[in-house]
N, C-alpha and C positions, 0 to 999 in steps of 0.2 A: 941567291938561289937556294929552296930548299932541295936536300938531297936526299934520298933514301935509299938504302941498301937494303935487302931482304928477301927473307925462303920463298913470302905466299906477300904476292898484291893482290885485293880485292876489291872490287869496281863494282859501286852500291851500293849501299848502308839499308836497304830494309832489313828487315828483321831476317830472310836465309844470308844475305851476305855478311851483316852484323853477326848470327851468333855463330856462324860458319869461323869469321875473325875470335870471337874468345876460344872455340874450340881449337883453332890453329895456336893461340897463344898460351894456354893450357900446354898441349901439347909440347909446348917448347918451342917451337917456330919462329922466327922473326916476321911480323907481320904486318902489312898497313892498310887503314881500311879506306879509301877514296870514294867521297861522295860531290856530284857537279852542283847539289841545292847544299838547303840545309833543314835542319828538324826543329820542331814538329811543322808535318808536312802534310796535305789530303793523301789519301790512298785507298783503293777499296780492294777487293781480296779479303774480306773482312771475317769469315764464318769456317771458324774449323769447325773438325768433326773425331767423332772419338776414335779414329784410328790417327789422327793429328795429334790428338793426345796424346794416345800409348808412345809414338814417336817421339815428341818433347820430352816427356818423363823417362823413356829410354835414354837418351841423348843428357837429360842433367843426371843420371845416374854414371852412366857409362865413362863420363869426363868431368865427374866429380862439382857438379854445376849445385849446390844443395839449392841455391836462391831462386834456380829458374823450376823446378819439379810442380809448386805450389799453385805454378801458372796452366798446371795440365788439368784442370776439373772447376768449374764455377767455387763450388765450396770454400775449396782454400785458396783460388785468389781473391773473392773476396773479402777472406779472413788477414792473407796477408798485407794484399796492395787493395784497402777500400778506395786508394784515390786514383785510382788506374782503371780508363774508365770500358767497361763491356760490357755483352750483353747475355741474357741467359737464353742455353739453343740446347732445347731437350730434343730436338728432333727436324723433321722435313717436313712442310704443310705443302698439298698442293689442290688447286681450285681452278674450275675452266668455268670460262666467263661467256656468255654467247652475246654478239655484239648488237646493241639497242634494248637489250635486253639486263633486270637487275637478275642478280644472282640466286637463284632457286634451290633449295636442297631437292639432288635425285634420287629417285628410288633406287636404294641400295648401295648409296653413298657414290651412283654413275658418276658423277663429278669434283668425286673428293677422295684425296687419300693422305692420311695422315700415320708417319712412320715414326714411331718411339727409338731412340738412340739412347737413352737414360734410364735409371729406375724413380729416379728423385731428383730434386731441385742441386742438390748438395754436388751429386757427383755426374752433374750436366756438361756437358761443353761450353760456350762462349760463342761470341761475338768481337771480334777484339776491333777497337776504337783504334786503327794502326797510327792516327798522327801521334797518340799518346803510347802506344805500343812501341813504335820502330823508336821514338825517343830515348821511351827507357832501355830498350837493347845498346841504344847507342851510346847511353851514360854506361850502363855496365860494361861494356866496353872500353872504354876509356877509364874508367876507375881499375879496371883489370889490365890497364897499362897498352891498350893497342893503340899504337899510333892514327891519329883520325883528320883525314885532309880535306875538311870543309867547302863548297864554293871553291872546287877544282875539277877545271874542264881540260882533259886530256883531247890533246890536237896533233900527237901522231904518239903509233905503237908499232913496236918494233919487235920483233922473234927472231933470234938470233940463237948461235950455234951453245952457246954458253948460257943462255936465259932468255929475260926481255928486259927492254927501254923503254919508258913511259917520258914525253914529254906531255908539259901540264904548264896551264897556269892557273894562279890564284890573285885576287886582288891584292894580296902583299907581294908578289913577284911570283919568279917561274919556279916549277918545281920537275924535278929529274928523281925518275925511280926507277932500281936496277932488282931484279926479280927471279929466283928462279922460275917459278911457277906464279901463274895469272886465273885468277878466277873471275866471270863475268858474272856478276850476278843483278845487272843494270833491270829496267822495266822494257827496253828496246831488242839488248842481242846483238847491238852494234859496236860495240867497243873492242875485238877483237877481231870482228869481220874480216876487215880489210888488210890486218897484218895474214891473216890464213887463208884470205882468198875464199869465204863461206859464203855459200850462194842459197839463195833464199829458195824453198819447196816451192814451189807454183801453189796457190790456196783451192785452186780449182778440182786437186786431186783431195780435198780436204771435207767428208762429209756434213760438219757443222758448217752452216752459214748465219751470221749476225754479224749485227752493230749494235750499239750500245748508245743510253742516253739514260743520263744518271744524273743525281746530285746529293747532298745532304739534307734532311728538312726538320723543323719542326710540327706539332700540333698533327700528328699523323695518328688517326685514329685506329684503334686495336681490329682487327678483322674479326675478331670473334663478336667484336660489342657491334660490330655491322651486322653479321648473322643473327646474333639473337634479336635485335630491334625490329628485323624483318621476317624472323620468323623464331620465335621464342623456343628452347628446348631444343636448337637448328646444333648445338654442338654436343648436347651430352654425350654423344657415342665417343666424342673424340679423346684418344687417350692422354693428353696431357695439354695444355692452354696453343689454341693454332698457333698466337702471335710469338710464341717463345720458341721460335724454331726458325731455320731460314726458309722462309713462306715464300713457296713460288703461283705467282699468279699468271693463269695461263689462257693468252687471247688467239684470235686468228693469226698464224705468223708469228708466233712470237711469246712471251713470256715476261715478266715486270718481278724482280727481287726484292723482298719488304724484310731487312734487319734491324731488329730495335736496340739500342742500346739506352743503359740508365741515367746518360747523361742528358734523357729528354731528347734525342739526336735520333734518327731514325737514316738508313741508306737504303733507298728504291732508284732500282731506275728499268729501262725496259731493254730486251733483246731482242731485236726487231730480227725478221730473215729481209735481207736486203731489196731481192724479189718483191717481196709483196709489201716491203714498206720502204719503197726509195723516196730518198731526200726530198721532197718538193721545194722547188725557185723560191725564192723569196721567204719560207718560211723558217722562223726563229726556233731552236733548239726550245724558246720558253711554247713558243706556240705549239710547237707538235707535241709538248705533254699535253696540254690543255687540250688539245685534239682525241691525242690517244685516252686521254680520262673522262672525256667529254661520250666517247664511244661505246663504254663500259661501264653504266650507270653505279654501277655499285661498284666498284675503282673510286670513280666520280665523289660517293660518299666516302670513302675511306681517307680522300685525299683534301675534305672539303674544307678544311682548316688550315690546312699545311701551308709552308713558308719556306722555300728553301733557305740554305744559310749559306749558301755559296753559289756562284755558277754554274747552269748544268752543264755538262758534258758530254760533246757530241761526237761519235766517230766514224771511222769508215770501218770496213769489214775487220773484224775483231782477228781471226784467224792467220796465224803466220807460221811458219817452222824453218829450221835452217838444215841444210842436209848434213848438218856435225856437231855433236856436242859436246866433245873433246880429243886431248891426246896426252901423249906422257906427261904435258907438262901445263896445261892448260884445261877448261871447262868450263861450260857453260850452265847455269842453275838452270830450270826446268824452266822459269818463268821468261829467261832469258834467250832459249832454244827453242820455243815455241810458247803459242799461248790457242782454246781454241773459246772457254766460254765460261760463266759461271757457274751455272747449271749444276747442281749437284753440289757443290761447293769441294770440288778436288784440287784447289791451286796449296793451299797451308798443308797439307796430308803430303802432296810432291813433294815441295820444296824441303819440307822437313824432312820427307825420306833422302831425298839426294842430299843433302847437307850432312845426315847418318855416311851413309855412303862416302861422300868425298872426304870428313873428318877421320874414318877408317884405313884412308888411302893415305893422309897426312900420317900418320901416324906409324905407317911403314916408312921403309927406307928401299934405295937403291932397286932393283927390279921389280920386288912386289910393288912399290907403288905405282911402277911405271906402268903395270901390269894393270893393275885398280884403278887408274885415270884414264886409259885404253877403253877398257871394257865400260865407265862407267856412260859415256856417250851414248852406244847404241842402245842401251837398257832406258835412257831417259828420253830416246825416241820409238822407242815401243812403247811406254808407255804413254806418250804422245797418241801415236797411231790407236792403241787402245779404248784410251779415252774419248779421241774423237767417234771410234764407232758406235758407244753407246750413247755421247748425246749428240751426234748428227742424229742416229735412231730416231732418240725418242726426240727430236726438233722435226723429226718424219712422221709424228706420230700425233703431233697434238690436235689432229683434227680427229682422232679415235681414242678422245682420255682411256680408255679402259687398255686397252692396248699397249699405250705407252706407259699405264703404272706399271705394266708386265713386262717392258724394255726395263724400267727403270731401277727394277726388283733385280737385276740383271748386276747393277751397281751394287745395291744394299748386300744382295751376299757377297756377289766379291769381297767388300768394305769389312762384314762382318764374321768374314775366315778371316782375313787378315788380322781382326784384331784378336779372336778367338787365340789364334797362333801365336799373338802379342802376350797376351794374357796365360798362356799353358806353357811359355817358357820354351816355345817350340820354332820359332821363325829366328831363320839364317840371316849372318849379317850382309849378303848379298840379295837377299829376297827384293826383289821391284816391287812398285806400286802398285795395288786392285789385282795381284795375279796376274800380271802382264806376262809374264815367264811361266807361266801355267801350261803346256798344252793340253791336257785335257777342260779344264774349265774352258778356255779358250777356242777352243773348238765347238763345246754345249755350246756354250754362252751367243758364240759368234752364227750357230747355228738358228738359233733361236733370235737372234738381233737382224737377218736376211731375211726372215718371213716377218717381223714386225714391218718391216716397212713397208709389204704391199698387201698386208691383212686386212681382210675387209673386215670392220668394226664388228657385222653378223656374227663372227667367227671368235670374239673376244675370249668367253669365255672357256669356248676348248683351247684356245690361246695359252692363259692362265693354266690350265690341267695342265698339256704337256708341258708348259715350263716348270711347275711341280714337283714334274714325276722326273724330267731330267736334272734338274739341279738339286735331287734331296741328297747324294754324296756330298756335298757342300752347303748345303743350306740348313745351319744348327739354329737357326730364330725362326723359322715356320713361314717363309715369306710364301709368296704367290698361295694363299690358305684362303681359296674363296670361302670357308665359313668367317673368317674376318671380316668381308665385306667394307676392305679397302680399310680399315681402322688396325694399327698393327701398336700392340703396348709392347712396351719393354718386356724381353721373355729369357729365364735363364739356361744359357744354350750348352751343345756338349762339346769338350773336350775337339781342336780340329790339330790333326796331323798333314 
């Protein structure tokens, strides 16, 4: 039998549970990381954004990480790790498709909005290739001495008055791990459940609805070289290349995610609203792409090469939350306590904030921490709650694109105080995710997120004004700027307190 004795078990190995493990062993901590597979492994959650950045390069400054910093900007990781494979994400594309119909440029870009996150190639975001990504976290890992328990399936947990008990087994026999404190940082949110008695939200109370149907593919051609071949000169407005950004394509019900990466790898898959795209009998996860692309001619072309390189992936409603996401001695990652879509690409920005957060907490002793494990739960279900409002929103909204770039503009500034405050040496080591702890943003914001949802389209434009004129306290990059006309470049913004 293997035994382990130790401060912090963590249950997980992606990339928040893995570097969550070197920041605890850093720290001083005794620590062990337990994962039920092994690596390199599929995963998607694949597109940070540059407040995901500011957070990583926080986090390898802060704990003394020099190796991991390089990994916060295009530029230097590709200078450092060229064999580590991602993608370049200057920004957000977005495009509505009307069904039977190929894709038309509208007058005054009614069906497109493309939002700049970068100024240059160099110091762009990513796309990270996670089977390649959580790998290498989990070598650095192990080279930094944490202990790592491969193909082990824990089969009961135990919370006791002194710690926890982890029974496990592994194909070389059972393993027993004694623990003060438990971090769940699984894909499910089950692995501690049932020791704490955590009872799952109802999803019904839960604004976003989808499911998902995804895969890997090749031969997936550029959306911009669709554009121009059907109508030449169709992108010059736009301010940086559509396909180098996480590109959402947006149909009746639903949405389709297109991330490139330079390994010739490409991940698309769709977000259906369950309502209006339930499961058909008999039909194969292969057949309802070919269905759903079959629908949307110009889809149809973009996809007209492609290959997947794995099986797709089919689910049921995507949306879950647990009503606890910790306590003095225990916690749950973001990914783990809820999940609701990908939409926007908030899952790498969370996680890395809570991972900030709960390595702050390690790092106290005796009350304070106890204090920082407490608090850290409800803050990562408000940010939950949050998040589902603005993309339940705008999933309310894709039948009035212009509407919904004005929910969606809702995010961007959030996104881009936060980093603003990243960037001016001004954001608190408790600050939540998007202003979740905000009340006045939170109140604009949520004011103006209640009339998107039953705004008649006619109305779009004074839409856009008031949201403007109420978000200009917050909004240092110029968003909702109808003289932009939906095309937003990188702009440099002021000073945010």
């Amino acid at each position: 039998m293997t035994r382990v004795d130790c401060d912090v078990a963590i249950l997980g190995s992606g990339f928040g549970g893995t570097l969550l493990s070197i920041v605890a062993r850093k720290l001083g901590c005794s620590v062990v990381l337990v994962e039920r597979g092994t690596h390199p492994r599929f995963a998607i959650g694949e597109s940070s954004t540059p407040l995901a950045d500011f957070t990583l390069a926080r986090i390898a400054d802060r704990f003394g990480l020099g190796w991991l910093r390089p990994l916060s900007k295009y530029g230097t990781w590709k200078a450092s790790h060229p064999e580590l494979p991602c993608g370049m994400k200057r920004g957000f594309s977005f495009f509505r498709h009307e069904a039977g119909r190929p894709f038309a440029h509208a007058e005054g870009n009614a069906n497109a909005l493309v939002v700049a996150a970068s100024p240059n190639d160099d110091l762009a975001d990513t796309h990270w290739f996670r089977a390649s990504f959580d790998a290498h976290l989990v070598g650095k890992a192990v080279g930094d001495g944490v202990p790592y328990l491969d193909r082990c399936e824990c089969h009961a947990v135990r919370h006791t008055e002194s710690g926890w008990e982890l029974d496990a087994a592994r194909p070389d026999g059972a393993v027993h791990i004694r623990a003060g404190l438990v971090i769940d940082a699984t894909g499910t949110g089950q692995a501690l459940a049932p020791a704490l008695g955590l009872e799952p939200v109802d999803p019904a109370g839960l604004l976003a609805r989808s499911r998902a149907l995804y895969s890997h593919f090749t031969g997936v051609a550029r959306w911009q070289d669709v554009l121009e071949d059907a109508e030449p000169g169709a992108t010059a407005a736009h301010p940086f290349p559509c396909d180098d950004a996480a590109l959402h394509q947006i149909i009746d019900g639903g949405w389709m995610w297109v991330l490139r990466f330079e390994n010739d790898i490409t991940s698309a898959g769709f977000s259906l609203d369950p309502e209006r795209h339930p499961v058909r009998p008999g039909e194969s996860p292969e057949q309802e792409w070919g269905r759903l692309l079959g629908t949307y001619p110009s889809l149809a072309r973009q996809f007209a090469d492609a290959e997947p390189v794995r099986p797709f992936v089919r689910t049921g409603r995507l949306q879950r939350r647990v009503s606890r996401a910790s306590g003095p001695d225990w916690a749950l990652l973001p990914h783990a306590a809820g999940f609701l879509d990908a939409w926007l690409s908030p899952g790498i920005a969370q996680t890395l904030s809570a991972v900030n957060r709960l390595a702050l907490a390690l790092a106290e002793r005796g009350p304070e921490r106890r204090r920082r494990m407490t608090e850290y739960g409800p803050t990562v279900l408000r940010e939950l709650e949050w998040v589902d409002e603005i993309t339940g929103t705008c999933f309310a909204c894709f039948d009035r694109f212009p509407v919904m770039g004005t929910a969606a503009m809702l995010y961007f500034t959030a996104a881009i105080y936060c980093e603003e405050r990243e960037r001016n040496g001004l954001a608190g080591p408790d600050d939540a995710f998007l202003l979740a702890d905000h009340p006045e943003y939170r109140a604009t914001a949520g004011h103006l997120l209640r009339k998107a949802r039953t705004l008649p389209a006619s109305e779009a434009d004074d839409f856009l004004a008031e949201a403007h004129r109420l978000l200009e306290p917050y909004n240092s990059c110029g968003m909702c700027d109808p003289g932009r006309r939906n095309m937003y470049p990188y702009t440099a913004s002021r000073p945010t307190k």
